[in-house]
C-alpha positions, 0 to 999 in steps of 0.5 A: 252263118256260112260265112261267118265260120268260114272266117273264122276257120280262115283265121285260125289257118292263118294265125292271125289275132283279131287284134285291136281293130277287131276286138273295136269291131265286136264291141260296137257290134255287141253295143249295137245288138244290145240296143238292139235287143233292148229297143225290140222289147219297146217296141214288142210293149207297143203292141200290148194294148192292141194284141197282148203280151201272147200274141206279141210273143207269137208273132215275134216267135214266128218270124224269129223261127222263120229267119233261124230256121232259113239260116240254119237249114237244120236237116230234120230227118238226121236227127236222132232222139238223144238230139230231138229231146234237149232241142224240142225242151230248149223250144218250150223253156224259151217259149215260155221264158219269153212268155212270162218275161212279156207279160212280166214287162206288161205288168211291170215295166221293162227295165225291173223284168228284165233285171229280175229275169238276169237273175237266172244266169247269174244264178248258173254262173254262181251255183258250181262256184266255191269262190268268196267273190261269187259269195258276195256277188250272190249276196248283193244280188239278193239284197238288190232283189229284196229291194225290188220286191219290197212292199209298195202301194204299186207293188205287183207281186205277180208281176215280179213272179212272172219275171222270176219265172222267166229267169228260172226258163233262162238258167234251164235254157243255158244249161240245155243249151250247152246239151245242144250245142254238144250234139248238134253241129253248127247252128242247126240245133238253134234253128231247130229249137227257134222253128219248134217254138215257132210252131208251139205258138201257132194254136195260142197265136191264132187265137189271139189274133182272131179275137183281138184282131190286130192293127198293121201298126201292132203287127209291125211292132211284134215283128220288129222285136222278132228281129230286133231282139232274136235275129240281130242279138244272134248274129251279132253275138256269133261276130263279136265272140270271135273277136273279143276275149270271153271276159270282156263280153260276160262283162258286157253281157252285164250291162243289158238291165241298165239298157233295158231300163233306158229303153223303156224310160226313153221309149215306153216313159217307165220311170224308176224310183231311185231305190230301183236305179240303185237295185238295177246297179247292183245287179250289174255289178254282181253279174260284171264282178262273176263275169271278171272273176271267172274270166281271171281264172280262164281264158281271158287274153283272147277271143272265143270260138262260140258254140253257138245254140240259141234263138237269143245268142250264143249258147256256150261262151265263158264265163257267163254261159248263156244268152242275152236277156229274152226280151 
């Protein structure tokens, strides 16, 4: 992570622009992390069967705090309680929006939890929002939720809560971790925040372990989505936010249901009916439409500087606010 800011201060000192190859350079990487993100939840739905949602999350919790943890070297000791408290509520909420969103995906699918689960930071996107645009970017993502919860043989209502609650914990991530990002420099707050979460799964983890032990094959699958869908989203979004305008990656931010549900038609066999398709379209489109309109009104013409602040990715990059999905 040294590196990476060490680059970017040469950058600036120097007054070079990315430039084309750059902004190619952070789309592929953005891309990749999203594949990535996406391809980490498949797998972590692999080990459902053998260890849970639970202890899927645990494991991935564990080495997501781990790799962060070692990366960030957040010097425990030095911070105060005006630090301590947004990081030690980020690590609860994240915990818990990845717990809801796990079981949420176990019960119905990953592509419709995370779609529901994208509700959050469109939600903090929209709320200090005054604009007609928002309004309607507001409106057609509700009437894509009520087609997704619509009444159905196979509806689970549970299930979709549970992926409404991992969007609330998501929006209440965004928000503490712009306070963190605030009062803890660099990236100590996120590794913070990732150690504490990591630490907050050991009692539930080591429960479900030792009454469902697991096989090498669902250990490696929970594994895989630590850093899958923590460690590799993270990095790479703190490489492409340098080099890509802020509008252009809140628009690709967008894209991360649709990914979600390739990922688990490919890899999982989820199908979706085409009303669904049709709802996760409109979810896309509502997110890219906020996300174009607020980047008009900014600062669209060139990269970012992230403040970066979160286990799943940057914690305050305009216009969208927030993290990838927690898959």
């Amino acid at each position: 992570m040294e590196t990476s800011t060490g680059t970017a201060r040469e950058t600036a000192a120097s007054g070079a622009d990315p430039g084309a190859r750059g902004r190619l350079a952070g789309t592929l990487v953005m891309l990749c992390g999203g594949m990535s993100n996406q391809l980490g939840a498949s797998a972590a739905a692999l080990a459902f069967p053998v260890i849970g949602p639970a202890g899927v999350v645990a494991v991935r919790q564990w080495v997501a705090g781990v790799v962060l943890v070692s990366l960030g070297r957040p010097r425990w000791r030095s911070f105060t309680w005006s630090q301590w408290w947004p990081v030690l509520s980020m690590a609860v909420v994240f915990a818990t929006m990845n717990l809801t969103l796990y079981f949420a995906v176990d019960r119905i699918g990953l592509g419709l939890a995370v779609t529901l689960e994208f509700l959050g930071p469109l939600a903090v996107a929209l709320a200090a929002s005054r604009r007609w645009v928002d309004l309607g970017c507001a409106l057609t993502a509700g009437a894509a939720v009520a087609v997704l919860m619509r009444p159905q043989p196979s509806s689970d209502h549970l299930g979709m809560a549970l992926a409404l609650l991992a969007a609330a914990c998501w929006a209440g991530y965004i928000l503490l971790n712009r306070t963190v990002g605030r009062r803890v420099a660099g990236i100590e707050g996120s590794a913070a925040a990732a150690g504490a979460s990591a630490l907050l799964f050991v009692p539930v983890g080591t429960w479900v372990l030792v009454h469902h032990p697991p096989t090498p094959a669902a250990l490696a699958c929970a594994a895989a989505a630590g850093v899958l869908s923590s460690t590799v989203p993270f990095l790479g979004d703190l490489f492409a936010l340098r080099r890509v305008p802020a509008r252009f990656f809140g628009l690709f931010m967008s894209v991360h249901p649709v990914m979600a549900a390739l990922a688990g038609l490919v890899v999982l066999g989820q199908e979706l009916a085409s009303a669904d398709w049709a709802a996760i379209g409109a979810v896309v489109a509502a997110n890219a439409a906020s996300a174009l309109s607020a980047g008009r009104g900014g600062r669209t013409g060139r990269a970012v500087r992230p403040r970066p602040s979160g286990p799943d990715g940057p914690g305050d990059h305009p216009p969208r606010g927030g993290p990838p999905p927690g898959t």
